[in-house]
C-alpha positions as CSV (number, residue, x, y, z in Angstrom):
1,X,-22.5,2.1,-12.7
2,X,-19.7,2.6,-10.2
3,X,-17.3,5.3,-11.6
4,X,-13.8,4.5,-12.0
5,X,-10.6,5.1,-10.0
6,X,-8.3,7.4,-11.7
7,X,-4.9,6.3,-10.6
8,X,-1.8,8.4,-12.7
9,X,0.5,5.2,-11.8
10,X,0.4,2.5,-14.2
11,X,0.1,-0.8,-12.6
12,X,1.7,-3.9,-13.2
13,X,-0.5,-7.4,-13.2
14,X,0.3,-10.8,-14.1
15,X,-1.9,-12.0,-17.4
16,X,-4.4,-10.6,-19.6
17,X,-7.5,-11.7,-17.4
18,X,-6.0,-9.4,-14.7
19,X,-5.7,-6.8,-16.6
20,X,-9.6,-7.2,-18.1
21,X,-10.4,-7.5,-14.4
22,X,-8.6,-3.9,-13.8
23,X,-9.7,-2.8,-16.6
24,X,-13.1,-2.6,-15.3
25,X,-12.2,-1.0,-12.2
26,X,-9.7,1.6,-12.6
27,X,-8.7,4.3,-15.1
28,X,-5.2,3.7,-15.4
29,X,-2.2,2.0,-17.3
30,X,-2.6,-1.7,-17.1
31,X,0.6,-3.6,-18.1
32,X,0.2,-7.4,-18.1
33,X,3.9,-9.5,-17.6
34,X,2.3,-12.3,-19.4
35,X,3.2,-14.1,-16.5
36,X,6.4,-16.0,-16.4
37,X,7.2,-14.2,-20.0
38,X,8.6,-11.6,-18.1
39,X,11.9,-13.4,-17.4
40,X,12.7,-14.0,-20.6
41,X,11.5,-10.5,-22.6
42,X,14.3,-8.4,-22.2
43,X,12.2,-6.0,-24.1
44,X,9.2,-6.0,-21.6
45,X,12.5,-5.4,-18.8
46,X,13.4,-2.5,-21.1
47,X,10.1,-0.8,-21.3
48,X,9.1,-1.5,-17.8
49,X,12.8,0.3,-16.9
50,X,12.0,3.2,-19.0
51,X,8.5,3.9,-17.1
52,X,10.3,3.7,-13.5
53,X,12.2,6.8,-15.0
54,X,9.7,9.0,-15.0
55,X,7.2,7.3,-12.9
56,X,6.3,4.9,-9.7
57,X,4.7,1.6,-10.6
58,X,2.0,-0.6,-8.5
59,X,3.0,-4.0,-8.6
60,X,-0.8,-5.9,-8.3
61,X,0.2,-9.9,-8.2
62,X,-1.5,-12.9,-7.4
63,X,-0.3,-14.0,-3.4
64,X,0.5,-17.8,-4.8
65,X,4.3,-19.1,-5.4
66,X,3.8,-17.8,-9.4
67,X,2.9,-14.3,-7.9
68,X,5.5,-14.1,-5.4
69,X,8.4,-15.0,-7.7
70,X,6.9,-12.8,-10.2
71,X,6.8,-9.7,-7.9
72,X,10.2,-10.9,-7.2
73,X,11.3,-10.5,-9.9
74,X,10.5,-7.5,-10.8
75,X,11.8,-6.0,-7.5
76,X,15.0,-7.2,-9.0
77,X,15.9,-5.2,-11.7
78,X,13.2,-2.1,-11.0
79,X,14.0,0.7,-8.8
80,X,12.9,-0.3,-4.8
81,X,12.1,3.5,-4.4
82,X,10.0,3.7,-7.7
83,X,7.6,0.4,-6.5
84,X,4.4,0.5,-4.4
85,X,3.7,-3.2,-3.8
86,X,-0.2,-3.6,-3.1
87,X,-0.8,-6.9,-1.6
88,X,-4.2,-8.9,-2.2
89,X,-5.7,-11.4,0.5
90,X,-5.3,-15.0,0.8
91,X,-8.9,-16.1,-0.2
92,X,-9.6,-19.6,-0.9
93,X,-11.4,-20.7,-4.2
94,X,-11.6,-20.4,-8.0
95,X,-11.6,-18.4,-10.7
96,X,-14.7,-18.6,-13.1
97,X,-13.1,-19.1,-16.2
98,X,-11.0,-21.9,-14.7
99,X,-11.9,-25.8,-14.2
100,X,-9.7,-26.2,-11.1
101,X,-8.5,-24.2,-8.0
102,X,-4.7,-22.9,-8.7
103,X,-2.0,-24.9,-7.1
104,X,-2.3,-23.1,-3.4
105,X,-6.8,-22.7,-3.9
106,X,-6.8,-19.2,-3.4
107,X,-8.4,-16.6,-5.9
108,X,-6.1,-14.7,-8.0
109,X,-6.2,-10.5,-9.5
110,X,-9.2,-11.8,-11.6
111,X,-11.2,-13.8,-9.2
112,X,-11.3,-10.8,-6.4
113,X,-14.3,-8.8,-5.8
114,X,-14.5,-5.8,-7.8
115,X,-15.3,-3.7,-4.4
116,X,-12.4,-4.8,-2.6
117,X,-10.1,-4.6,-5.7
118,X,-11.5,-0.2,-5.4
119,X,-10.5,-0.2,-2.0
120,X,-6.8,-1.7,-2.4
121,X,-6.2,0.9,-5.2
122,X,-8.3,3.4,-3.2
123,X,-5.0,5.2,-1.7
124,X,-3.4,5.6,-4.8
125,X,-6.4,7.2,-7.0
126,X,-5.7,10.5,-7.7
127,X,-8.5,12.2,-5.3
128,X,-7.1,10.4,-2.4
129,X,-3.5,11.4,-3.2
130,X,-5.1,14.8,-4.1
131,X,-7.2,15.7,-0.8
132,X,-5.3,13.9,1.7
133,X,-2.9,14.7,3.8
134,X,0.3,13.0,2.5
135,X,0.9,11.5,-0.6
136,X,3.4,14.2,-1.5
137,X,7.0,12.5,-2.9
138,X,10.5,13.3,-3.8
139,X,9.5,13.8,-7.9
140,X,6.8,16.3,-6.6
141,X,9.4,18.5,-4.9
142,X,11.7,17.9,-8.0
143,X,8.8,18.8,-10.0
144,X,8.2,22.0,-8.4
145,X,12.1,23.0,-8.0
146,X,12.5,22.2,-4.5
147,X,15.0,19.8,-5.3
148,X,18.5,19.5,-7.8
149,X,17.2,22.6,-9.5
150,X,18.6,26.2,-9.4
151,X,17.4,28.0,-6.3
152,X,16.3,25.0,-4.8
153,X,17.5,25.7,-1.6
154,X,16.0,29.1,-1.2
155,X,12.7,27.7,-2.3
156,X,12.8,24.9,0.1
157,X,13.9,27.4,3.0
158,X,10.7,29.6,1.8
159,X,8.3,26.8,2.0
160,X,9.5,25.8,5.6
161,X,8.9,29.1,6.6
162,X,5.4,29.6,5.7
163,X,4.8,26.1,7.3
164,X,7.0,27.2,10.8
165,X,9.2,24.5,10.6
166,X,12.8,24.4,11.3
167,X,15.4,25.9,8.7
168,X,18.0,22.5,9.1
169,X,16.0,19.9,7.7
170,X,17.0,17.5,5.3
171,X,14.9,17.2,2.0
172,X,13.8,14.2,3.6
173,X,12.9,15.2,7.1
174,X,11.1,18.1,4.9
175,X,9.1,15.6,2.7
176,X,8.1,13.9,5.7
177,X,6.9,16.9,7.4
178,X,4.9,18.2,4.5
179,X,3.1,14.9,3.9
180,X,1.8,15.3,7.9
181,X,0.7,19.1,7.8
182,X,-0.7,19.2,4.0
183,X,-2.5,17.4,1.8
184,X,-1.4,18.1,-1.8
185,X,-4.1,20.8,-2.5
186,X,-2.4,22.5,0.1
187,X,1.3,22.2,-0.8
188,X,0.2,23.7,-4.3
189,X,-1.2,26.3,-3.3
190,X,1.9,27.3,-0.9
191,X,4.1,26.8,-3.8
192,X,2.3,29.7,-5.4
């Protein structure tokens, strides 16, 4: 049996047979929009709000019409800088469970192939974020006090030393440097 990718970001899908689908693929939060339901439930709008404050969120849709205006959508009332958007291929046919092809013939979250389902998500599991270089964001530096916190700017000015980089840098410029010379082992164990 193929282990699991632990991924710490929940990720958004359309219906319940994506989810089962994901399910079976990843170790993660799953949230299902119930499709369409989504622009109606002000309470799923609500929730879904509520977990772009402490988190990002991978928005997984079908690539029909349905799965574009769904992802749509949500980019519309959900944080730009809290979304990854994770893009699945235009591949023609139909899912299983179903009598007839969808509207535009191509496979859906649920019809996908499990192994190319891993490598989409791949990126985001935590081992990849976790031993690559990059991967590092603005909430880990606010996290660790590099950023809005007391002291933050000495603690930013002591972590560019120890990497030799340049004492004017933006928090951006910063960010962007770190996630080129360190993976996030790495910019832990400076931290310390």
């Amino acid at each position: 049996m193929i282990k699991k990718l632990k991924i710490d970001k929940p990720i958004i899908v359309e219906g319940k047979y994506d989810k089962i689908k994901l399910d079976s693929i990843v170790d993660a939060r799953v949230i299902a929009t119930n499709g369409f339901g989504v622009f109606k439930s002000e309470e799923t709008k609500s929730f879904l709000r509520r977990v772009c404050e402490t988190t990002e969120i991978i928005i997984l849709c079908d690539s029909d019409g349905a799965g574009r205006l769904i992802r749509n959508h949500l980019k519309s009332f959900l944080p730009a800088d809290r979304l990854i958007n994770v893009y699945i291929p235009d591949i023609e046919g139909k899912e299983k469970r179903k009598k007839t092809p969808s509207k535009a013939g191509t496979l859906g979250v649920e019809g996908m192939d499990a192994e190319l389902l891993r490598n989409l998500l791949e990126p985001y599991s935590v081992n990849a974020v976790q031993n690559s270089k990059g991967g590092i964001t603005k909430q880990h530096l606010y996290a660790d006090g590099l950023l809005g916190g007391a002291n933050a700017s000495e603690k930013r000015l002591e972590l560019q030393t120890k990497l030799g980089l340049p004492k004017e840098l933006s928090s951006s410029a910063l960010l962007d440097a770190i996630n080129l010379l360190c993976s996030y082992d790495e910019y832990k164990e400076l931290l310390k």
